[in-house]
C-alpha positions in Angstrom: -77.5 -10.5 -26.6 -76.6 -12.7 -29.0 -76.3 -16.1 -29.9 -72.1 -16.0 -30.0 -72.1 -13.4 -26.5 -74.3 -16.7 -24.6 -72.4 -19.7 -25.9 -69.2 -17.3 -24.6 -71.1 -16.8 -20.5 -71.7 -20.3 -20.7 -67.9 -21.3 -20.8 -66.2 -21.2 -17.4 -62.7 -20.7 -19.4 -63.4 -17.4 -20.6 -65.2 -16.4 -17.4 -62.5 -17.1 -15.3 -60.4 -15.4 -17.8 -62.4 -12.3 -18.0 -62.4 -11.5 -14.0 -58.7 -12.3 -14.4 -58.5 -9.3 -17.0 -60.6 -7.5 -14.8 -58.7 -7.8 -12.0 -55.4 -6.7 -13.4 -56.9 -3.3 -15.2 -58.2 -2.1 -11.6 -54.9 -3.3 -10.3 -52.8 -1.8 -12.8 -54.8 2.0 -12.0 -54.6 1.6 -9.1 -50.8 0.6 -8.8 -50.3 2.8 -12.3 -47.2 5.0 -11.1 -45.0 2.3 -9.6 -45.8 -0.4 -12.8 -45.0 2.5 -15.4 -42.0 3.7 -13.2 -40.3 0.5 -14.0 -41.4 0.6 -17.7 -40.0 4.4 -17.8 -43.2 5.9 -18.6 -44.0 8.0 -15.6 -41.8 9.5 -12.1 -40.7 7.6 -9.4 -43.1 7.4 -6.3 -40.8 9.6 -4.2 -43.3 9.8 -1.5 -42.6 5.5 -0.8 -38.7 6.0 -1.2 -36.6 5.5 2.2 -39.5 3.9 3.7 -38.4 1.1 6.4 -40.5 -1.2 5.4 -41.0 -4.4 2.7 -42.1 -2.5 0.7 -39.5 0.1 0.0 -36.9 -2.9 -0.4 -38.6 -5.0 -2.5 -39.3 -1.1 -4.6 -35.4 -0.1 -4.5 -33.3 -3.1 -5.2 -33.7 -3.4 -8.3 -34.2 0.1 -9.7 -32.0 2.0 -12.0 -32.7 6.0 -11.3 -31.5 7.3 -14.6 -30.2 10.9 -14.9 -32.7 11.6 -17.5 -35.9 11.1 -15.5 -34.2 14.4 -12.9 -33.4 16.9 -15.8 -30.3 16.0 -17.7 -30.3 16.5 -21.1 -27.3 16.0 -23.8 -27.9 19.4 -24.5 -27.8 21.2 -21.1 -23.8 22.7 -20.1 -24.7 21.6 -16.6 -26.1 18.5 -15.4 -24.6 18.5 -11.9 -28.2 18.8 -10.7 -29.8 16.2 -12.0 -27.3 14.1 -11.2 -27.4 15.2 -7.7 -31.1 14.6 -7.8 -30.6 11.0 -8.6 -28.2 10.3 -6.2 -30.4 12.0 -3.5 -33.3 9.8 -4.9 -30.8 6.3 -4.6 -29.5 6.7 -1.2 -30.9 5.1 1.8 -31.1 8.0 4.0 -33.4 5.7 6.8 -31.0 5.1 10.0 -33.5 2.5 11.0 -33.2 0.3 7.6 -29.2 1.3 7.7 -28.8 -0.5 11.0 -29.6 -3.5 8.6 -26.5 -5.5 8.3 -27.2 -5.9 4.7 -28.9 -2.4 4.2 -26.2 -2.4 1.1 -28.0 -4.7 -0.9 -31.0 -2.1 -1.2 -29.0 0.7 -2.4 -30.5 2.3 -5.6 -28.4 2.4 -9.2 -27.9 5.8 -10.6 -27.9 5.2 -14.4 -25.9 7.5 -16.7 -26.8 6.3 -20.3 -24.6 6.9 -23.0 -23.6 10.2 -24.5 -21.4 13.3 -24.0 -22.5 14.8 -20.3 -21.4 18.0 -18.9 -21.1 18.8 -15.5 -19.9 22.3 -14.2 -20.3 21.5 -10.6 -19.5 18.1 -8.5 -22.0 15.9 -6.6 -21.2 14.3 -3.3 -23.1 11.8 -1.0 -22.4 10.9 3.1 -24.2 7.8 2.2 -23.9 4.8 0.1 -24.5 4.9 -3.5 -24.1 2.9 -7.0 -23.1 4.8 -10.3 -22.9 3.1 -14.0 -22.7 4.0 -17.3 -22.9 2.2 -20.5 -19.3 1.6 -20.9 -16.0 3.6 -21.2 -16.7 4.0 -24.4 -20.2 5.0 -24.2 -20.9 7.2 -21.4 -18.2 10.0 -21.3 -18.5 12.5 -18.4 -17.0 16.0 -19.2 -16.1 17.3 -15.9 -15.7 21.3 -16.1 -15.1 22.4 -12.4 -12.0 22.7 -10.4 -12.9 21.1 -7.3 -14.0 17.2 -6.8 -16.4 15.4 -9.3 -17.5 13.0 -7.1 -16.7 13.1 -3.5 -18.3 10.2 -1.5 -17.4 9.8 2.0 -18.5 10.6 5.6 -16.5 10.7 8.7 -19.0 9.5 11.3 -20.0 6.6 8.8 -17.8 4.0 6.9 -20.4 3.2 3.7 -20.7 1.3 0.4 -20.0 2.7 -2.7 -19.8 1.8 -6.0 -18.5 3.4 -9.5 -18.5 1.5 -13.0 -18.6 2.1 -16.6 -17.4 5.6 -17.2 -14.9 7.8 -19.0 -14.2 10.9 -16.9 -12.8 13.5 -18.9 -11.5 16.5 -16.3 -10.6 20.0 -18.4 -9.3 22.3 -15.4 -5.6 21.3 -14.0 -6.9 21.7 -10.5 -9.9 19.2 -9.9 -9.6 15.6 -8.7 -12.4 13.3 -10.9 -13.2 10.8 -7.5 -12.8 11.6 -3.5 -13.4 8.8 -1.9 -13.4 8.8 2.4 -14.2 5.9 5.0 -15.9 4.0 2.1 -15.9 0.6 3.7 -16.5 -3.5 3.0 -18.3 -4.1 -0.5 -16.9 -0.7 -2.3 -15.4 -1.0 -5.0 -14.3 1.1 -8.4 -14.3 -0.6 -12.3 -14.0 -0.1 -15.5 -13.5 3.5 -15.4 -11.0 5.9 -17.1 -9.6 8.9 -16.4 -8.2 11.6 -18.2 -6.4 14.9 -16.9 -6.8 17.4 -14.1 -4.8 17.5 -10.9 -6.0 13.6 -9.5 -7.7 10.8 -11.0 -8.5 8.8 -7.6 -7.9 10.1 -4.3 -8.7 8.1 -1.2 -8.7 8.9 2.7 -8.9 6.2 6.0 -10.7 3.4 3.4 -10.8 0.3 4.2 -11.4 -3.0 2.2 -12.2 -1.3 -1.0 -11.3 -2.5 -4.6 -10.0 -0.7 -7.9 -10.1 -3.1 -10.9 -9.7 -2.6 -14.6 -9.1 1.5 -14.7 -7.0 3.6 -16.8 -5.7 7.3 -15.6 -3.6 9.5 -17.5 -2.3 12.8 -18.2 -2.9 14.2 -14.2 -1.3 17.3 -13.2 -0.2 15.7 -10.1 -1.5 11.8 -9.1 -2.8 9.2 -10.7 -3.7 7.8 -7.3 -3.3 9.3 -4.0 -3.9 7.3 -1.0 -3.9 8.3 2.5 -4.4 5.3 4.4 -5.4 2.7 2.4 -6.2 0.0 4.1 -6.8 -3.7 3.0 -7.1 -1.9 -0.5 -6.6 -3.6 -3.6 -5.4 -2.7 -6.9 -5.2 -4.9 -10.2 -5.6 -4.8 -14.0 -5.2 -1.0 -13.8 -2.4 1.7 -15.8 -1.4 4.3 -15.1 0.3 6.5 -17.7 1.8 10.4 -18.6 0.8 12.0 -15.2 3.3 13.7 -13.1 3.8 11.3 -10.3 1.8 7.6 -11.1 0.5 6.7 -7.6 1.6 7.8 -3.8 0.7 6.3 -1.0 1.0 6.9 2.7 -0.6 7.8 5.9 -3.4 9.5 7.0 -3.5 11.7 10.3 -5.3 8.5 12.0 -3.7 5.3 10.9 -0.9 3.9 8.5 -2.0 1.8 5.4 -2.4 -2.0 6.5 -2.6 -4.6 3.5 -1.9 -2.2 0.7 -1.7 -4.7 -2.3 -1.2 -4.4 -6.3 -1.9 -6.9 -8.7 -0.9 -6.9 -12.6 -0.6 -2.9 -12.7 1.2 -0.8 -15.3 2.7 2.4 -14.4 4.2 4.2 -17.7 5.7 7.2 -18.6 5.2 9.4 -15.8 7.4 13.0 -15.7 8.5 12.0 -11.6 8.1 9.1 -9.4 5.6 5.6 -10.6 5.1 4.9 -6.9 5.8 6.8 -3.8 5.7 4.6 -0.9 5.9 6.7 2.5 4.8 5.6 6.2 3.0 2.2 5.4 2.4 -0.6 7.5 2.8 -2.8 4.8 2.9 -3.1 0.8 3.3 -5.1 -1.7 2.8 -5.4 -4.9 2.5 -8.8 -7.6 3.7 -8.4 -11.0 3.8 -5.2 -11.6 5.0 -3.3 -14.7 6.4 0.1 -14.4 8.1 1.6 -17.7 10.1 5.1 -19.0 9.1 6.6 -15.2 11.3 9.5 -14.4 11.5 11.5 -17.4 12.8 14.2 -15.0 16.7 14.2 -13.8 16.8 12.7 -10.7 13.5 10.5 -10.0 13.3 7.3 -10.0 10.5 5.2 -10.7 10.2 3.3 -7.2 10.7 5.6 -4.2 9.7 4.5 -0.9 10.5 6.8 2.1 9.6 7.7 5.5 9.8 10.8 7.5 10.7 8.8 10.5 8.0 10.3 13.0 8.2 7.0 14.9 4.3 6.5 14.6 3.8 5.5 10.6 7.1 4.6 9.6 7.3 2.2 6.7 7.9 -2.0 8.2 7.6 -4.0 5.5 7.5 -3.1 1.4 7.8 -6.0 -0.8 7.8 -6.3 -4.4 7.2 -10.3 -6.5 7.7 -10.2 -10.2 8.2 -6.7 -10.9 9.2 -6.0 -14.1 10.9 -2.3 -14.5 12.7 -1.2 -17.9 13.9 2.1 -18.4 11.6 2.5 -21.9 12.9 5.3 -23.6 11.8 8.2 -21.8 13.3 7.6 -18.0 16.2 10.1 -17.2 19.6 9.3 -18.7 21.7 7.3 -16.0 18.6 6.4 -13.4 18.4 4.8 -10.3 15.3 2.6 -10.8 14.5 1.9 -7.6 15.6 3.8 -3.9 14.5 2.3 -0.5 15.1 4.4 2.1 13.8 4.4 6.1 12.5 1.0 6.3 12.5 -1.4 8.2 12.1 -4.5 6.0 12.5 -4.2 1.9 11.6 -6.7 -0.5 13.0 -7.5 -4.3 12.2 -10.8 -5.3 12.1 -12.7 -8.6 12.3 -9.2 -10.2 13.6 -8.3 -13.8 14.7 -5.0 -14.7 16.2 -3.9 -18.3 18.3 -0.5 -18.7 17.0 0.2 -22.0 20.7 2.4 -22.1 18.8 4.6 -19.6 18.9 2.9 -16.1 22.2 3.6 -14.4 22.1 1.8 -11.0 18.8 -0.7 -10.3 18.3 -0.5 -6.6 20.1 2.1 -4.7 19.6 1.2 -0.2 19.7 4.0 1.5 20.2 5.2 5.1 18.0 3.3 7.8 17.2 0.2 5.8 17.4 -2.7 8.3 16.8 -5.8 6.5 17.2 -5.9 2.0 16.2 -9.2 0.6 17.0 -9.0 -3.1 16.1 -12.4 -4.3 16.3 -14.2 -8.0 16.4 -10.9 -9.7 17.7 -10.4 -13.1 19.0 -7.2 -14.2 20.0 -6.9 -17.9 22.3 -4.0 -19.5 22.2 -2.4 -15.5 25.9 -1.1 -14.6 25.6 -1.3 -10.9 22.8 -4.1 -10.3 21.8 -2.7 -6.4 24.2 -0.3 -4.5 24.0 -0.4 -0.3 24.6 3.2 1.4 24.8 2.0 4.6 26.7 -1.1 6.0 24.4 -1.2 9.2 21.7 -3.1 6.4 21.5 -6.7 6.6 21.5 -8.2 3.5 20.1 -11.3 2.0 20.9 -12.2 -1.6 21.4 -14.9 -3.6 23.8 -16.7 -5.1 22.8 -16.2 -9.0 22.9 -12.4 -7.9 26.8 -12.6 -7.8 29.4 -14.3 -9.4 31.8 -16.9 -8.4 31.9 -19.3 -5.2 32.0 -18.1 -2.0 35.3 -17.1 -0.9 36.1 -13.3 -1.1 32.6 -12.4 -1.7 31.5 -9.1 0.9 28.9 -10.7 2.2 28.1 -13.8 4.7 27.7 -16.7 3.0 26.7 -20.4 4.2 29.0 -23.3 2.9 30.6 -26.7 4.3 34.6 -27.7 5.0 35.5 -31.2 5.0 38.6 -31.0 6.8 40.3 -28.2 5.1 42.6 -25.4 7.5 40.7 -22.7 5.9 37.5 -22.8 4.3 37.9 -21.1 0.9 35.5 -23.0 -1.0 31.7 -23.4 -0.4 29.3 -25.7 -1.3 27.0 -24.4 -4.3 24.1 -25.8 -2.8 23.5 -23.7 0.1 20.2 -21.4 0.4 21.3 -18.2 0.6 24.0 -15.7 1.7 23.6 -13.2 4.3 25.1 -10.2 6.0 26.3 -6.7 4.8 27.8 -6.0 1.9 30.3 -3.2 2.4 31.6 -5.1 5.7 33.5 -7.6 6.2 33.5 -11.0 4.5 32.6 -13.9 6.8 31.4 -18.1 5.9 29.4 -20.0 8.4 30.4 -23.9 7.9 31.3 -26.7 9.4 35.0 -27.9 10.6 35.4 -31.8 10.5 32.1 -31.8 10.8 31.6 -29.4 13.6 30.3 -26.0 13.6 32.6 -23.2 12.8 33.0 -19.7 11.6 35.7 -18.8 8.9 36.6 -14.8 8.5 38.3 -14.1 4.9 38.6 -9.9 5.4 41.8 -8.0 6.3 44.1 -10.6 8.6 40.8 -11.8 10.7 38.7 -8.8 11.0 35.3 -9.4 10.4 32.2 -7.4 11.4 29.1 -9.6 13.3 25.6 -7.9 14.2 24.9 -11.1 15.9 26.7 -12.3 19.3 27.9 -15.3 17.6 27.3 -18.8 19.1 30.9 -20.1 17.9 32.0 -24.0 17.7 35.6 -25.2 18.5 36.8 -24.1 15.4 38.0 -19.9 14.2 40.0 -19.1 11.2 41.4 -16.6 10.0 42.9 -15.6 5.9 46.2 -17.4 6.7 44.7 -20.4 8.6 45.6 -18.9 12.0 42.8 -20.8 14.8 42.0 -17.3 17.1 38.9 -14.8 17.2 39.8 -11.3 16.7 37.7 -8.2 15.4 34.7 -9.7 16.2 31.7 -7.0 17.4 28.8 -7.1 19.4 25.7 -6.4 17.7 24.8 -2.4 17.5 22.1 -0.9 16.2 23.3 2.7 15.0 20.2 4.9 14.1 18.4 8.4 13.7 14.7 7.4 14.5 13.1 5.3 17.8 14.2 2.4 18.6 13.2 -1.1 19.9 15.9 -3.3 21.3 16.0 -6.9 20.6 18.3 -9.9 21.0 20.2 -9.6 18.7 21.9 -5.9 19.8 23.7 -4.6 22.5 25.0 -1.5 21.6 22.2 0.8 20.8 23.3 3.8 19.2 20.8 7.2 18.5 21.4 10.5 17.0 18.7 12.8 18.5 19.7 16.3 16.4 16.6 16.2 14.5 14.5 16.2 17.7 13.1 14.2 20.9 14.1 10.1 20.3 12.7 6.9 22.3 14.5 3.2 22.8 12.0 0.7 23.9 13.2 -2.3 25.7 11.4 -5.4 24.3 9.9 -7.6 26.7 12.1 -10.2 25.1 15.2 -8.7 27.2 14.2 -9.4 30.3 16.6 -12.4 30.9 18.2 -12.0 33.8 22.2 -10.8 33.3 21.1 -9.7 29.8 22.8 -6.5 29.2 22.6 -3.2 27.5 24.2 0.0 26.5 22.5 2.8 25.1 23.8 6.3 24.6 22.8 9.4 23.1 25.0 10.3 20.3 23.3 14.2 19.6 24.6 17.1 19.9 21.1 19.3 19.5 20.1 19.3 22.8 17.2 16.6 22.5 16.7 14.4 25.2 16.9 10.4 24.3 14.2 8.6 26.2 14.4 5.1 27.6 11.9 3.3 28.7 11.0 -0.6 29.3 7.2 -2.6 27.9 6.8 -4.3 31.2 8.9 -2.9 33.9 11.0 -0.4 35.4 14.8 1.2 35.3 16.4 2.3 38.7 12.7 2.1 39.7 11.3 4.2 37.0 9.5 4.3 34.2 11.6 6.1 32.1 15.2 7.3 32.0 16.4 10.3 30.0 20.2 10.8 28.5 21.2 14.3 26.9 23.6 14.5 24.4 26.6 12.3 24.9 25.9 10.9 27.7 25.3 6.7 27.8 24.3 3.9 30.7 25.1 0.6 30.7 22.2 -1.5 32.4 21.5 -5.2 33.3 18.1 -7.0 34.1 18.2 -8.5 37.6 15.4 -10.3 37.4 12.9 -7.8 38.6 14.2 -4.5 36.6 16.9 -3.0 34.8 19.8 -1.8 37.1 21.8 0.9 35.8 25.1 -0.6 36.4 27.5 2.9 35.1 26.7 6.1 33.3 28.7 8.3 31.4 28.1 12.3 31.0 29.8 14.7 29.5 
């Protein structure tokens, strides 16, 4: 030994330093396979993966399981089985380390690096599972099948689930790029783009999950379809060149709750931008939709219901949408029609005709309540039409022109003494009513409340019982109260009663209707008077939330025939029926 190899025993540094090395060459041999996993020199330790244990977390969580390491190549014309492999690889399958609450947090990264990747067949998980590329414009998936790409989704288990970085390029008419079902909480979809086939996105019965910055065109048939969507949020996406741009409605098990866009485009689109149908609610923040409806007929907002009495649409509202008719939507449009809803929602909107948009919002039948508020609608002939008078409305008054008097609608104002009141104040908040019925101010006389009717002589129509001060006028000036209504409800679907109606009017010839009696009613002399106004031979069933009628708990009418009931206190007494 020499002299250099003794002075180097005799220093405690390097001794220390050489068990040190020591130690982490036998460590490193023995732990070879999971260190050179995570450098990518060797295969993952599938024998440690879904353990329950520390172990197997501290292993996953941070591990990318690229495509590569099961079998895919650039050059192979099918790498749907690798890519199964990873996914099978990244999943927690452990029911035990599941019933964790954050089990999420341990779920394994599939890794797609960049390139051109063909798949012929689609991949599917019942279990939570991340999937990245390199970027939208670095990892392009050529998708060659004609079912679904990527269905995740169980329906014993909502999961996780997570999809970012990717351009999906689908080449047969019939397939749908993403499936997503019961995906739950943390999920969410980014960064992504999508180009042809028959759907970009479909969703069933999710919940919480969110779609942010993703581009969709050229679909056979959606962009987005959505059946039940709930608490599901949209923003920073377009949506361009596909049949219809996005529908939404229910699923066999629930209605879509909290439905919300943010910032979208919707563009160009042969049918409908957005189908709306059976939701609990929607609405929607600045959205842009342009040239939708390039087919005669369609308009680029359609929201609808088939009036089953179960999903029926309650409230749709729209804030800041901008719609312009670009220069592909049909020639002489209807931008928007609302139809079979219960509460509708235009405010602070802006829509351009761009010579092609005819009418801008057309109300259709059973619309109860339109609030079209602060919109602005440039080069538009007909700004909004309403179909049925039974809508209330609620405008504005920089949606019409000139001061109150003769305007079709109800209107708040002031008098200060005048016999009639044929001016109003241009400070009031808004105007309110119907606006193919009769025209009717709500004021004050000499400083007491009164009601003023400006239609023909002093008919006006109310849907309220009116609480009326010591003061009626009529056109010519004339104190008296004539042609004034009680509230009715006139409709085709069920029907829940409510203070505000009487008369509750329901055409059963498309099949079996029901009238709930809120538990409101139940003031004692309140009365009411239903009938059945079919002619289909479909009974019309009555029925009360908290108590009975003639001491039962329903009460059928067949067509044409009507009661006329008041509370006593205790139940509804049927006080006179008519039959045919």
């Amino acid at each position: 030994m020499g002299k250099n190899s003794k002075r180097w025993l005799k220093n405690p540094i390097a001794i220390l330093l050489s068990v040190a090395l020591g130690f982490l060459v036998a460590f490193g041999i023995f732990r070879f396979e999971d260190i050179a996993r995570f450098i990518g020199t060797s295969k993952i330790p599938y024998e440690k993966i879904n353990r329950t244990s520390l172990e197997f977390k501290e292993l996953i969580r941070p591990t990318f399981f690229n495509i590569e390491d099961f079998g895919a190549s650039l050059e192979s014309e099918d790498n749907s089985g690798a890519l199964q492999a990873a996914i099978d690889a990244a999943i927690v399958t452990s029911t035990e380390l599941r019933s964790d609450n954050k089990w999420d947090i341990y779920v394994g990264k599939v890794y797609i690096p960049s390139g051109h990747w063909r798949f012929k067949k689609g991949v599917s998980s019942t279990i939570g599972v991340e999937i990245f590329g390199d970027g939208v414009g670095k990892t392009y998936l050529d998708f060659l099948g004609n079912g679904i790409f990527l269905d995740f989704g169980s329906e014993n288990e909502k999961f996780d689930l997570k999809i970012n970085d990717l351009f999906i390029n689908q080449f047969h008419p019939e397939s749908i790029a993403i499936h997503l079902n019961q995906v739950n909480r943390n999920s969410g979809v980014s960064n992504i783009i999508i180009e042809g086939g028959a759907i970009g996105i479909k969703l069933t019965n999710c919940y919480t999950p969110s779609f942010d910055s993703f581009f969709i065109y050229n679909t056979k048939q959606y962009g987005v379809l959505g059946l039940n969507a709930t608490n599901t949020d949209f923003s920073n996406f377009k949506i361009e060149n596909c049949t219809v741009g996005a529908k939404f409605m229910n699923s066999d098990i629930n209605s879509s709750t909290g439905l919300k866009f943010f910032g979208g485009v919707i563009q160009g689109c042969y049918d409908e931008g957005l189908i709306l149908m059976d939701l609990t609610n929607f609405s929607s923040y600045s959205t842009f939709l342009e040239g939708n409806g390039r087919n005669d007929g369609k308009p680029q907002i359609y929201v609808t219901s088939d009036l089953n009495g179960k999903f029926d649409n309650d409230m749709i509202a729209f804030y800041s949408p901008f719609i312009t008719g670009g220069h592909s939507s049909n020639k002489g449009q209807t931008a928007v029609k609302v139809e079979n809803t219960t509460n509708f929602i235009f405010k602070e909107s802006f829509m351009r005709a761009n010579d092609r948009i005819l009418t801008g919002i057309e109300v259709g039948k059973n619309v109860i309540n339109a609030d079209i508020i602060n919109s602005k609608f440039s080069g538009v002939k007909k700004d909004f039409v309403i179909r049925d008078a039974k809508t209330n409305l609620i405008l504005d008054p920089a949606s019409k022109e000139g001061r109150g008097y003769g305007r079709q609608i109800f209107g708040l104002g002031s008098e200060s003494g005048k016999t009639n009141n044929r001016h109003y104040m241009e400070s009031y908040q808004g105007v309110f009513g119907n606006f193919n019925t009769g025209k009717v101010g709500i004021g004050s006389f000499n400083g007491k409340p009164s009601v003023q009717g400006f239609g023909g002589g002093s008919s006006y129509d109310f849907f309220t019982n009116p609480k009326v001060g010591n003061h009626i006028s009529a056109q010519q000036g004339i104190t008296q109260m004539a042609g004034v209504k009680f509230g009715t409800m006139i409709t085709s679907s069920n029907a829940e009663t409510n203070k505000k109606i009487r008369n509750v009017l329901v055409n059963t010839d498309e099949g079996k209707r029901f009238v709930t009696i809120n538990t409101t009613e139940e003031e004692t002399s309140r009365e009411l008077v239903i009938k059945n106004t079919g002619t289909n031979s479909n009974a019309l069933e009555i029925r009360s939330a908290s108590t009975t009628i003639d001491n039962k708990n329903t009460f059928e009418l067949l067509d044409g025939e009507a009661i006329t009931m008041v509370y006593d206190g205790n139940q509804w007494q049927v006080i006179s029926k008519y039959q045919l």
